[in-house]
C-alpha positions as CSV (number, residue, x, y, z in Angstrom):
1,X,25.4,56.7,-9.0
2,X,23.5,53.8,-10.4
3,X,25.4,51.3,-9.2
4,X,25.5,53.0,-5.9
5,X,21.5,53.2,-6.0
6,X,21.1,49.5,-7.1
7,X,23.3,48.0,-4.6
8,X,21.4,50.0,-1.9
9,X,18.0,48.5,-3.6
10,X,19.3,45.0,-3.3
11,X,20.6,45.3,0.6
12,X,17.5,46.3,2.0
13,X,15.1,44.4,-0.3
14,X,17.6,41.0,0.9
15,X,18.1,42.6,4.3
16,X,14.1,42.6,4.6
17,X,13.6,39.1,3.5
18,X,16.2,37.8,5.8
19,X,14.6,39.3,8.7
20,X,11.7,37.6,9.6
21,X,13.5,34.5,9.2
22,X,16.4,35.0,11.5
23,X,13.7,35.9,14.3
24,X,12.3,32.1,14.6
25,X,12.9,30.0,17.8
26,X,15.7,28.1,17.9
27,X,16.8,24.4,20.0
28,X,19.5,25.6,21.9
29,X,19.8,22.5,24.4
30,X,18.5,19.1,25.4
31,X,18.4,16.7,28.2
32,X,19.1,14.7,27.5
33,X,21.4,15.5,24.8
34,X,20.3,14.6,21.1
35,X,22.5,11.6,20.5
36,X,22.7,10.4,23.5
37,X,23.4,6.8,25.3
38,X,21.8,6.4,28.7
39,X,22.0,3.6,31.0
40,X,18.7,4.1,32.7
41,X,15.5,6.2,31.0
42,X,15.4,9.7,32.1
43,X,12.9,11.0,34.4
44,X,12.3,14.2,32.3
45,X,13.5,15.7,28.7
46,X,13.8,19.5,28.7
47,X,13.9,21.4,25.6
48,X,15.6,24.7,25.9
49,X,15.0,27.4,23.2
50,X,16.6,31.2,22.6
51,X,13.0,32.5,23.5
52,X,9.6,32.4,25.0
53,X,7.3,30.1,22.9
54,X,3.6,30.9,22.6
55,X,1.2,29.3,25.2
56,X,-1.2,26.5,24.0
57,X,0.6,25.7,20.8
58,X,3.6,23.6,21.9
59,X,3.0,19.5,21.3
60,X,5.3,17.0,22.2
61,X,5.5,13.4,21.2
62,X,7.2,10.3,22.2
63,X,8.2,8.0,19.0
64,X,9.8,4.4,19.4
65,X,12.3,2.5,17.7
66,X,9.5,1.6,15.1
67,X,8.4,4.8,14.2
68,X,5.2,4.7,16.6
69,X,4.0,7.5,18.5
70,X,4.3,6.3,22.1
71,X,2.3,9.6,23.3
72,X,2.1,12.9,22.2
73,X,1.1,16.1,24.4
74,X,0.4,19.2,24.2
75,X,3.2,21.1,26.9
76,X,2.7,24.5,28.5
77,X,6.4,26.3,28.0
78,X,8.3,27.4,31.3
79,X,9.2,30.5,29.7
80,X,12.2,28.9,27.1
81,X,12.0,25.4,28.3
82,X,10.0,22.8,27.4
83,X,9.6,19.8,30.3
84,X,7.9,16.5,29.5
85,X,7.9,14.0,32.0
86,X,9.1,10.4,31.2
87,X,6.7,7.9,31.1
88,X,7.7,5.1,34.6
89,X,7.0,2.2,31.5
90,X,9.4,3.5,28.8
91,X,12.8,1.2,29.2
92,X,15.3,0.1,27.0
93,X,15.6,1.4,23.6
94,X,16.1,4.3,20.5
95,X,13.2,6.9,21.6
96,X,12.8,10.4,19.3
97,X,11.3,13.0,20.8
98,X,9.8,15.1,18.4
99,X,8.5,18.6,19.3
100,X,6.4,21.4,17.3
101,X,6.2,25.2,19.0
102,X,5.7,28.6,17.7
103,X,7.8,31.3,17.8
104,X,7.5,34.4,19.5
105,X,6.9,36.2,15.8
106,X,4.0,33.5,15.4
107,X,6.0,31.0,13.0
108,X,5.7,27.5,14.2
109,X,9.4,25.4,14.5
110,X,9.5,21.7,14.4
111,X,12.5,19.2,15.2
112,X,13.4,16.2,17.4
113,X,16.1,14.6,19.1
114,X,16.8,11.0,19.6
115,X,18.3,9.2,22.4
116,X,19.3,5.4,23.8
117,X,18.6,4.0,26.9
118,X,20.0,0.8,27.2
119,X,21.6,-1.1,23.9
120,X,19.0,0.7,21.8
121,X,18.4,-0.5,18.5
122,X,19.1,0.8,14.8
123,X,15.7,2.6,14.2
124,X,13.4,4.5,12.0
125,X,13.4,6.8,14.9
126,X,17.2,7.6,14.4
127,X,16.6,8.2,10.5
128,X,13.5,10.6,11.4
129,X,15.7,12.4,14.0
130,X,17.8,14.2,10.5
131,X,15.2,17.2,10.5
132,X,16.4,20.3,9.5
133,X,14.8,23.8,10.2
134,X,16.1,25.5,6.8
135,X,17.9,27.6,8.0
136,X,21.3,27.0,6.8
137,X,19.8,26.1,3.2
138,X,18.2,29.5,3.4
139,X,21.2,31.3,4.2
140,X,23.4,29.7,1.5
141,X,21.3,29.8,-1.4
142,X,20.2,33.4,-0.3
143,X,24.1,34.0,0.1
144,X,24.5,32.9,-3.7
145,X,22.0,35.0,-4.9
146,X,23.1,37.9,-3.1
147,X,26.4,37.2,-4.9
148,X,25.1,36.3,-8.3
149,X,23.2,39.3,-8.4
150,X,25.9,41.6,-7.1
151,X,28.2,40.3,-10.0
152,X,25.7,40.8,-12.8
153,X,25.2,44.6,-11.2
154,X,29.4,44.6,-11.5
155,X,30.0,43.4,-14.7
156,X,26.7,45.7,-15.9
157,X,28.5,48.9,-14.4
158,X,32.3,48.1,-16.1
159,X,30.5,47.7,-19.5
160,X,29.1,51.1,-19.3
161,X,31.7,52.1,-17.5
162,X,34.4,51.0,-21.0
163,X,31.8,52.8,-23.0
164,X,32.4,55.7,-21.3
165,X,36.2,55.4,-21.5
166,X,36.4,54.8,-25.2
């Protein structure tokens, strides 16, 4: 019955804290793609998320190949997409497009994407592109936990439970 009662406290009290988090805005698509080489610049980059982004907190900037912010805007969502024109004087080269928004559930999201036109160049922009959300972290070290914890409740309940028996 404890063990029963214990395991039931842990699921909803890690079920709770997981939550929130799974709820945040996500990336789901580019254009162009992150990673991409492209012979001539683009004349737009749209950034497509799995939901609606608040209004009037969305900024986008433009970074070159030497880590210098070209531009950066503030860009009113389409719904899930985000569209910033390319700047006409923008040619040849590694650009990052880095983007900050806010959920839906009011927790801002940050990431970028890099791209070549032309030869491009080995930048700082590509090194500053490796963002990560947390996400995955979150889920592994929560998924350890989770484990750890349920295996101290185990080995808890066979020593009372060989106590019992003897």
């Amino acid at each position: 019955m404890r063990w029963t009662a214990a395991v039931a406290i842990l699921v909803t009290v890690f079920g709770l804290g997981v939550a929130p988090a799974a709820a945040h805005s996500q990336l789901v698509s580019t254009l162009p793609a992150d990673g991409t080489a492209l012979a001539t610049p683009p004349t737009e980059v749209r950034l497509t998320f799995n939901e609606n982004l608040m209004d009037g907190l969305t900024t986008l900037a433009i970074i070159d190949s030497a880590g210098n912010v070209v531009t950066s805007t503030s860009v009113t969502p389409n719904g899930t997409d985000l569209v910033l024109p390319w700047p006409a004087d923008l040619g040849r080269g590694t650009w990052q497009v880095s983007y900050r928004v806010v959920s839906a559930d009011g927790h801002p999201v940050s990431g970028a994407i890099t791209f070549t036109v032309g030869t491009g160049s080995s930048t700082s922009a590509e090194k500053a592109s490796s963002t990560t959300d947390g996400s995955v972290l979150f889920w592994l070290v929560g998924g350890a936990i989770l484990v750890a914890i349920i295996a101290v409740l185990m080995m808890a309940w066979r020593r009372g439970h060989a106590r019992e028996v003897h």
